[in-house]
DSSP file (Angstrom, degrees, kcal/mol; ACC not computed):
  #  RESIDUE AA STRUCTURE BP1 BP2  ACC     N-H-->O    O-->H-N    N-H-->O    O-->H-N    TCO  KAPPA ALPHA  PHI   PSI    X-CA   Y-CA   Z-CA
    1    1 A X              0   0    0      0, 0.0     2,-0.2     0, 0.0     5,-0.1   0.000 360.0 360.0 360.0 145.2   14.2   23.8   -8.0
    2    2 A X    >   -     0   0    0      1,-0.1     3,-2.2     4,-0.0     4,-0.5  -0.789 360.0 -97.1-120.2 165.1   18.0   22.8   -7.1
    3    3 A X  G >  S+     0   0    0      1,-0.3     3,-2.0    -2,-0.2    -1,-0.1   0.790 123.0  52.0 -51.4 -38.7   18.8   20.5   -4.3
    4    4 A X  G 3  S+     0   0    0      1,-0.2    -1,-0.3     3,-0.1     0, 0.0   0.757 107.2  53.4 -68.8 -17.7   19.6   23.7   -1.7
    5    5 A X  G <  S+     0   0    0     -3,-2.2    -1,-0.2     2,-0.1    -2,-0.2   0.497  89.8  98.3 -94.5 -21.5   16.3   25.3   -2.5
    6    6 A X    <   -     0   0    0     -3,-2.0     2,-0.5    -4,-0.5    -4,-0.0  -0.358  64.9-150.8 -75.7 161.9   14.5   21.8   -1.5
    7    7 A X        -     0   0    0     -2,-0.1     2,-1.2     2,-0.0    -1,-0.1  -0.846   5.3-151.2-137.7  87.9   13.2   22.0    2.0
    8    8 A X        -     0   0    0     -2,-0.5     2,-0.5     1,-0.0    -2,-0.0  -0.574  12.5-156.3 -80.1 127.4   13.0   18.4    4.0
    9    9 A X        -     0   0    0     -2,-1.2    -2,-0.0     1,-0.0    -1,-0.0  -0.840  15.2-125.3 -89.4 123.2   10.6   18.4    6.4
   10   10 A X        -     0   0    0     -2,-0.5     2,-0.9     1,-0.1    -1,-0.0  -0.273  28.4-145.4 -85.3 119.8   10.4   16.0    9.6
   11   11 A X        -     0   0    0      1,-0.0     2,-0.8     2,-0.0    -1,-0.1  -0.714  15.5-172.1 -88.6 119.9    6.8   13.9    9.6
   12   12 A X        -     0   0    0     -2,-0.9     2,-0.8     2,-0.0    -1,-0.0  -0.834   9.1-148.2-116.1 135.5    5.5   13.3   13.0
   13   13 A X        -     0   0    0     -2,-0.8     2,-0.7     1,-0.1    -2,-0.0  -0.756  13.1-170.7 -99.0 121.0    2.4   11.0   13.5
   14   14 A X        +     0   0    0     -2,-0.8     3,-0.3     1,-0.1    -1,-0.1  -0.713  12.9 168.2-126.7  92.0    0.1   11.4   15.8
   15   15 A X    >   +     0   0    0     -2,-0.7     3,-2.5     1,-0.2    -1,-0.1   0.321  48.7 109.2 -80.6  -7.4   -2.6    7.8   15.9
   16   16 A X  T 3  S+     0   0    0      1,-0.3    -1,-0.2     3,-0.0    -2,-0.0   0.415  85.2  40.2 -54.1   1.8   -4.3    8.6   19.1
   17   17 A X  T 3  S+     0   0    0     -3,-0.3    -1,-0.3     2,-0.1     2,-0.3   0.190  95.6 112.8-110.2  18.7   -7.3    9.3   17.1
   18   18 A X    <   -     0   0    0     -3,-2.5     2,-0.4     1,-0.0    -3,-0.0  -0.626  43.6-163.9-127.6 156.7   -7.0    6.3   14.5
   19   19 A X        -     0   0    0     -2,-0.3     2,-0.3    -3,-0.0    -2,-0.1  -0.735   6.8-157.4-117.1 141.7   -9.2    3.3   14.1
   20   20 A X        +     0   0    0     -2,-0.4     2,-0.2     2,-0.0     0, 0.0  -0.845  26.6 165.8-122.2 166.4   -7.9    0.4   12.1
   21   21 A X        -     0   0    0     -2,-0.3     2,-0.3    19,-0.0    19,-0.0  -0.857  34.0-102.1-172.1 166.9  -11.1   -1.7   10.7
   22   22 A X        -     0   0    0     -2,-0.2     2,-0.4    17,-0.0    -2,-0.0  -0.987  33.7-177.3-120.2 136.1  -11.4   -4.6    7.9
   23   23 A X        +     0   0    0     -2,-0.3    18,-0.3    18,-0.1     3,-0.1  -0.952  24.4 161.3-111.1 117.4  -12.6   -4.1    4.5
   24   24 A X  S    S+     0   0    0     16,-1.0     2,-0.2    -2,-0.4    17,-0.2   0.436  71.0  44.0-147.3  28.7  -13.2   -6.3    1.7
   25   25 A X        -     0   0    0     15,-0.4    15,-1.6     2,-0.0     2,-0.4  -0.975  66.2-178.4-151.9 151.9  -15.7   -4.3   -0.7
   26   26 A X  B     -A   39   0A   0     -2,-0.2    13,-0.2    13,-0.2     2,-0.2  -0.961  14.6-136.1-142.6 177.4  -15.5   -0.7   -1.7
   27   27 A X        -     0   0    0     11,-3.7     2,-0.4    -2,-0.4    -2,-0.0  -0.667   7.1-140.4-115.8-178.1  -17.0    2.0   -3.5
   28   28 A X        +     0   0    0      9,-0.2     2,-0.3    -2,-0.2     9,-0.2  -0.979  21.9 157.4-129.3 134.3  -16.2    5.0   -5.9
   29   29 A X  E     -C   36   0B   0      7,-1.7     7,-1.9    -2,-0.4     2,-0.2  -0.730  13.4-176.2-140.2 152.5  -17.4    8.4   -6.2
   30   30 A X  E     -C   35   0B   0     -2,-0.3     2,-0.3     5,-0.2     5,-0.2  -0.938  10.3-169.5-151.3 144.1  -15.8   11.3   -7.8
   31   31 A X        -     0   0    0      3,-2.8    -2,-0.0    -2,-0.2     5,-0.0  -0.624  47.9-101.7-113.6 175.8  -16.4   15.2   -8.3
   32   32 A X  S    S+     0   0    0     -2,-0.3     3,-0.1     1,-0.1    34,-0.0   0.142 131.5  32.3 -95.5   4.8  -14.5   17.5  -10.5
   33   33 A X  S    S+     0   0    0      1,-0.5    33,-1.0    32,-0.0     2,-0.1   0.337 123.5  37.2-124.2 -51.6  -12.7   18.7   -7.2
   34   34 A X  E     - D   0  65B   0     31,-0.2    -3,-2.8    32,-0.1    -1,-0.5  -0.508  49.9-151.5-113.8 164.3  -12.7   14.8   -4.8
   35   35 A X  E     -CD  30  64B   0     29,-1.1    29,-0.8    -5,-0.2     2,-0.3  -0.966  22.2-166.6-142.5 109.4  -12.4   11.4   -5.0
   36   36 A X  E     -CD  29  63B   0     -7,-1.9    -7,-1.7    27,-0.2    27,-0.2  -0.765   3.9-167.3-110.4 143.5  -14.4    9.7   -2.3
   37   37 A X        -     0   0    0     25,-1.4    25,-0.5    -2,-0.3     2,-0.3  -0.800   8.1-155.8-131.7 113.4  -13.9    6.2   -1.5
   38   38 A X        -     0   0    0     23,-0.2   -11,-3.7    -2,-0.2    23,-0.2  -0.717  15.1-163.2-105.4 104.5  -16.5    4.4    0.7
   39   39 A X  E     +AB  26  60A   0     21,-2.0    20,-1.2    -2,-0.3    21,-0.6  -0.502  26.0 135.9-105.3 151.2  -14.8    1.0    2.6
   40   40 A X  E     - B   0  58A   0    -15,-1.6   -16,-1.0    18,-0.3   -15,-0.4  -0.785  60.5 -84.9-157.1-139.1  -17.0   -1.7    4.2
   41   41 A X  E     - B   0  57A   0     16,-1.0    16,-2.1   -18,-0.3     2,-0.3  -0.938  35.8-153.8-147.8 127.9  -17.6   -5.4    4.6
   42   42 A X        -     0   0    0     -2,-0.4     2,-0.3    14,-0.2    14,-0.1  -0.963  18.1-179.8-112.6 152.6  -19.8   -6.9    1.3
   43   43 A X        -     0   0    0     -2,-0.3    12,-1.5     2,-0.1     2,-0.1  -0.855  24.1-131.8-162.9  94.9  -21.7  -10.0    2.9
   44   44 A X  E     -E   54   0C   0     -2,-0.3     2,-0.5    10,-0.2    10,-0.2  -0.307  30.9-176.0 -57.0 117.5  -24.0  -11.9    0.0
   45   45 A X  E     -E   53   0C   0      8,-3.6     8,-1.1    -2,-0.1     6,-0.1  -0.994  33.0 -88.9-131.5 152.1  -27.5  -12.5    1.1
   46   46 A X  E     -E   52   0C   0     -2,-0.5     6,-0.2     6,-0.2     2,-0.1  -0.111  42.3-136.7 -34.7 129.0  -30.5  -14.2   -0.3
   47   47 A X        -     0   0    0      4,-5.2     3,-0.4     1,-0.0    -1,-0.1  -0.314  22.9-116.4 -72.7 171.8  -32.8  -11.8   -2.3
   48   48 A X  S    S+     0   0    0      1,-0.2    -2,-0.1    -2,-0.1     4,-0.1   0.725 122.0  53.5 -90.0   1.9  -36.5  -12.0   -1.9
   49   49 A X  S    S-     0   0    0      2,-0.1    -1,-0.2     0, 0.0     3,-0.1   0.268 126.8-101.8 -83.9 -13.2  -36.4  -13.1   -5.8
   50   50 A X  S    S+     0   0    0      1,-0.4     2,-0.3    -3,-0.4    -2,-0.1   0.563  88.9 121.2  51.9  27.3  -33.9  -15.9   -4.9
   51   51 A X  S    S-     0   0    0     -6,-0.1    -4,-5.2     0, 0.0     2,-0.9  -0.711  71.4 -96.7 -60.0 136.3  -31.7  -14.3   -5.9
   52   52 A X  E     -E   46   0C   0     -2,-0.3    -6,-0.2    -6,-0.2     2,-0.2  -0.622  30.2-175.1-122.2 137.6  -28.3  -12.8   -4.4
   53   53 A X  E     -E   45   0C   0     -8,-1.1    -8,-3.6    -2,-0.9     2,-0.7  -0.476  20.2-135.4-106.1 118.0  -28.1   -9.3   -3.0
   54   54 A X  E     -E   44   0C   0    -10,-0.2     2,-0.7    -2,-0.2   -10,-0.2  -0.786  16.6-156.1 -85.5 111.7  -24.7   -7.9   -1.7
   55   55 A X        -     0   0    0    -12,-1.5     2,-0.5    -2,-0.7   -14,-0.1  -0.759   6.1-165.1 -79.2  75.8  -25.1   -6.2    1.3
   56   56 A X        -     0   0    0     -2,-0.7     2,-0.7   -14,-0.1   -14,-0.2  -0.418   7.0-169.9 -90.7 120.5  -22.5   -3.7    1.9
   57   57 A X  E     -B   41   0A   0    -16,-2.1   -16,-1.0    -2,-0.5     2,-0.4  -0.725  24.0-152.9 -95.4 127.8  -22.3   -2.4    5.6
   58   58 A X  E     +B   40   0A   0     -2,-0.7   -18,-0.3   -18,-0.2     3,-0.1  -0.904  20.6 177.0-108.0 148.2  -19.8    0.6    5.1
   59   59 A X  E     +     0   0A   0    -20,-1.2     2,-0.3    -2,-0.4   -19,-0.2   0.680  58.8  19.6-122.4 -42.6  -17.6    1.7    8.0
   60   60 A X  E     -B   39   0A   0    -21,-0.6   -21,-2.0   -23,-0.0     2,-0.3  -0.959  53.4-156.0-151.8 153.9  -15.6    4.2    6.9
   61   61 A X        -     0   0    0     -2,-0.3     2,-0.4   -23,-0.2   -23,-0.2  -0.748   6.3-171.3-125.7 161.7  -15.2    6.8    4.2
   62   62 A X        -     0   0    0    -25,-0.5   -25,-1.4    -2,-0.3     2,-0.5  -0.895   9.3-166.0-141.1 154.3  -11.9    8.4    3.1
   63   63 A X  E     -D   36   0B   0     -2,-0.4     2,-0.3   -27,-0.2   -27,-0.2  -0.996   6.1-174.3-146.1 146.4  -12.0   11.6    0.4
   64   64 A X  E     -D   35   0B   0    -29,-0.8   -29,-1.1    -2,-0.5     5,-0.1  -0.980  27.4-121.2-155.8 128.2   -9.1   12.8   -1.3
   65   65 A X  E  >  -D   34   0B   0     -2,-0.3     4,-1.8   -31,-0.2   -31,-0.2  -0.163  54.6 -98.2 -56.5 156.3   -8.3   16.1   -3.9
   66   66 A X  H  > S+     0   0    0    -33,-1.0     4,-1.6     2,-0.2    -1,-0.1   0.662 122.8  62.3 -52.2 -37.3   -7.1   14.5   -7.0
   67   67 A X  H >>>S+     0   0    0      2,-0.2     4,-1.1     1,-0.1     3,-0.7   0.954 105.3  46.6 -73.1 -65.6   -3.7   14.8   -6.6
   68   68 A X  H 345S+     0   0    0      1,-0.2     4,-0.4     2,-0.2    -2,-0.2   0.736 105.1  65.3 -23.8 -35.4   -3.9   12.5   -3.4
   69   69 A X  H 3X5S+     0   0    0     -4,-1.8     4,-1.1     3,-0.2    -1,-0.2   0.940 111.6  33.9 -36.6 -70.4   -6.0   10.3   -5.5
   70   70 A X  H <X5S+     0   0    0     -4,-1.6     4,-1.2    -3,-0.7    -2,-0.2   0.841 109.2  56.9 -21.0 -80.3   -2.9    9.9   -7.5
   71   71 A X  H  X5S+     0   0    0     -4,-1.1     4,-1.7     1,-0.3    -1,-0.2   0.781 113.9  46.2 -24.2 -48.4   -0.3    9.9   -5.2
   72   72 A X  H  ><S+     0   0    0     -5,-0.5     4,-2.0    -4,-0.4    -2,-0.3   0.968 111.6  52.6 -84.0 -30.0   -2.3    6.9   -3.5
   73   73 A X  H >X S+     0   0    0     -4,-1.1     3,-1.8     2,-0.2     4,-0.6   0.812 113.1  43.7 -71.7-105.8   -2.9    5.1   -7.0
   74   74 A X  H >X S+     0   0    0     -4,-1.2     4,-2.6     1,-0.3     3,-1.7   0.531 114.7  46.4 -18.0 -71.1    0.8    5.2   -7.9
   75   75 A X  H 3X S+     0   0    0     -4,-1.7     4,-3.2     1,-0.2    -1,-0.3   0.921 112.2  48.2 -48.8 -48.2    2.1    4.1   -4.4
   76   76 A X  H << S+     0   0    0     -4,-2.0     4,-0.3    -3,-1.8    -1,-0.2   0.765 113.9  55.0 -60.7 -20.2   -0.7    0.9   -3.9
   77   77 A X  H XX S+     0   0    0     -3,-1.7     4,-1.5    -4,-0.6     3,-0.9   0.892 107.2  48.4 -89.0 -57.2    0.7    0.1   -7.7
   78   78 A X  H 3X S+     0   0    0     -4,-2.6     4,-3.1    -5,-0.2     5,-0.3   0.991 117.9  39.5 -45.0 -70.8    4.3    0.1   -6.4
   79   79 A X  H 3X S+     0   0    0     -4,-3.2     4,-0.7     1,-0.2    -1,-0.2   0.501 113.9  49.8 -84.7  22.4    3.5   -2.1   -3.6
   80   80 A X  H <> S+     0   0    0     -3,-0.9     4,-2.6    -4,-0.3    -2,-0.2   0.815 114.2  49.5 -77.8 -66.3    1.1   -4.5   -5.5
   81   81 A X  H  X S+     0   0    0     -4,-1.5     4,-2.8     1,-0.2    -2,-0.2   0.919 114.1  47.7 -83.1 -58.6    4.1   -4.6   -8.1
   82   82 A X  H  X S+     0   0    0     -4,-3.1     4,-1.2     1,-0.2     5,-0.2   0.924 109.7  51.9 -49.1 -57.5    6.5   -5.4   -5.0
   83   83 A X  H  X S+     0   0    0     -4,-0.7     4,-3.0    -5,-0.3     5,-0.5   0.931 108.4  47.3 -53.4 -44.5    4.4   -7.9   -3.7
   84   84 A X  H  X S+     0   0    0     -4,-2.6     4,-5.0     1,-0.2    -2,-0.2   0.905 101.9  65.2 -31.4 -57.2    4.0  -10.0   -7.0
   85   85 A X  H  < S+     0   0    0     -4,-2.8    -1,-0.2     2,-0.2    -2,-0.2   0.753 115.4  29.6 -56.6 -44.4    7.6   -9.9   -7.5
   86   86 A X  H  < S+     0   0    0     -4,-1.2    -2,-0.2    -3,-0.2    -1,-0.2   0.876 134.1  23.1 -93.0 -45.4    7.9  -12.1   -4.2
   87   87 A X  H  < S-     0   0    0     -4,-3.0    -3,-0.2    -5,-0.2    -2,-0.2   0.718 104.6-108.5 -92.7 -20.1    4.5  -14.1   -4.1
   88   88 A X     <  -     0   0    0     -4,-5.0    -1,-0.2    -5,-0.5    -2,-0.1  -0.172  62.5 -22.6 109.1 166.5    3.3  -14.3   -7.5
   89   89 A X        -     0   0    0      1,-0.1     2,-0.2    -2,-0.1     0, 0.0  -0.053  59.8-133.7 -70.8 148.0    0.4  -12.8   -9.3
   90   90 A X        -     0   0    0    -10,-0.0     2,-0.4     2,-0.0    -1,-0.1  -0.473  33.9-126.0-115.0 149.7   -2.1  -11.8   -6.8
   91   91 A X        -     0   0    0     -2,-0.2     4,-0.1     2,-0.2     0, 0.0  -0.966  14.4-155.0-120.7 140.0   -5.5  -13.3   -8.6
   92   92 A X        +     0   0    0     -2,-0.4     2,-0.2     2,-0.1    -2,-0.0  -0.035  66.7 100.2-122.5   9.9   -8.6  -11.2   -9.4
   93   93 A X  S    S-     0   0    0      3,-0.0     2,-0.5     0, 0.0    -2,-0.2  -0.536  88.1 -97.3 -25.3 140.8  -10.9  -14.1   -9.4
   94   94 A X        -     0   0    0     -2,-0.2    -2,-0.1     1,-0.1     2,-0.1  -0.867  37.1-122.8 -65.9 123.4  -13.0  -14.8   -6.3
   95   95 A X        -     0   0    0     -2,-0.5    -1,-0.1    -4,-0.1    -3,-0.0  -0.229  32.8-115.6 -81.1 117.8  -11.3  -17.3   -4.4
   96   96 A X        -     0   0    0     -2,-0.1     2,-0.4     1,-0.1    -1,-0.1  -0.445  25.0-144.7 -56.2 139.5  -13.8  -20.5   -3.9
   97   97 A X        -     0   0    0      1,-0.1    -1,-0.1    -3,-0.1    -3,-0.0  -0.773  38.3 -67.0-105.5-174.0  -14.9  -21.2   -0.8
   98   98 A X        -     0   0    0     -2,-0.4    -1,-0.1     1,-0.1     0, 0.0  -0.100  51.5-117.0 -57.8 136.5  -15.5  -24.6    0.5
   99   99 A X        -     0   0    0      1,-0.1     2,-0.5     2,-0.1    -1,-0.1  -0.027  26.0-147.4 -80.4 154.1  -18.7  -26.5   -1.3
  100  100 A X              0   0    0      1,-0.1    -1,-0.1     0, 0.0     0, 0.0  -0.906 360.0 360.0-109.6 133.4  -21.6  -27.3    1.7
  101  101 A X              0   0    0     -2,-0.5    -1,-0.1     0, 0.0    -2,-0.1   0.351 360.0 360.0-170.8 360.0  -23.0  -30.3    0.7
C-alpha cells in the first residue's frame, strides 16, 4: 500500500463511561478466537490447613481477538523496555515487606 493509498484517521476518546481501578494479580484464559484477561487484587490469607491461600477478588475483565492480544504484548514490551532504560531493571521477585516481630 503506498503512502497516498494510506488513510489517517482522527481518534476521538470518549471516558464518560470509564472506571480506572487497581490491580496487582491477574489471570489468563485463551480460546482459539480470544484472549481473556481477568484483573483483581490477590490478598494472601491463612488456609484452614495453615497454610496460605491467595484470594483473588477480580474486578474487572478485559477480552481481546488475538491480534489485540499482540498489539497489547508488543506495546507493554516497548514501554517496560523504556522504562528500564531510565530506572533500571524492574525485579520479578516479590518485594519483602517489613518483618512483624
Amino acid at each position: 500500500m503506498s503512502d497516498q493509498q494510506q488513510q489517517q484517521v482522527q481518534l476521538s476518546i470518549n471516558d464518560t463511561r470509564m472506571r480506572s481501578g487497581y490491580a496487582n494479580s491477574f489471570l489468563t484464559t485463551t480460546t482459539n478466537d480470544e484472549v481473556v484477561l481477568d484483573f483483581g487484587l490477590g490478598m494472601p490469607r491463612p488456609g484452614q490447613d495453615g497454610r496460605t491461600v491467595m484470594l483473588m477478588d477480580i474486578s474487572n475483565r478485559v477480552v481481546l481477538n488475538w491480534r489485540g492480544a499482540k498489539s497489547l504484548a508488543i506495546r507493554l514490551s516497548q514501554l517496560i523496555r523504556q522504562f528500564e532504560e531510565t530506572n533500571g531493571e524492574i525485579p520479578m521477585a516479590p518485594q519483602q515487606g517489613p518483618k512483624q516481630g
